[in-house]
N, C-alpha and C positions, 0 to 999 in steps of 0.2 A: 576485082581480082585481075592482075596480072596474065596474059595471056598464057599459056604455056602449049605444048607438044608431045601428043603421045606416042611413043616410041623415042623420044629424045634424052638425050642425056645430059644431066646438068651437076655443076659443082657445086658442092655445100663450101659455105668461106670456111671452113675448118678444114677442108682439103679432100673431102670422100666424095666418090662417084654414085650415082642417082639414076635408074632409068623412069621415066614416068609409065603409069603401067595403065591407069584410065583415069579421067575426070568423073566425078560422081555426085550426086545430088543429096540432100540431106534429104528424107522422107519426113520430117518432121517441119522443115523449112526447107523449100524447095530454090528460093533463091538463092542459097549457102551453098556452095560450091566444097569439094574436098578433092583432094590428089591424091590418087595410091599411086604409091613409087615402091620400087625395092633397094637394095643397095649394091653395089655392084664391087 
């Protein structure tokens, strides 16, 4: 997975703004990674 930064803001290529809100683990697979972001 791609690094990323929480608190950071990132562009979707269809042009909307993203802040990342936390990195999260899957409780069922713990090496799966997920991003909660909101939209801004």
């Amino acid at each position: 997975m791609k690094e990323v930064d929480v608190g950071k803001q990132y562009k979707h290529y269809k042009g909307n703004l993203y802040e990342v809100i936390a990195v999260a683990r899957d409780c069922e697979d713990p090496q799966r990674q997920l991003v909660v972001y909101r939209a801004l």
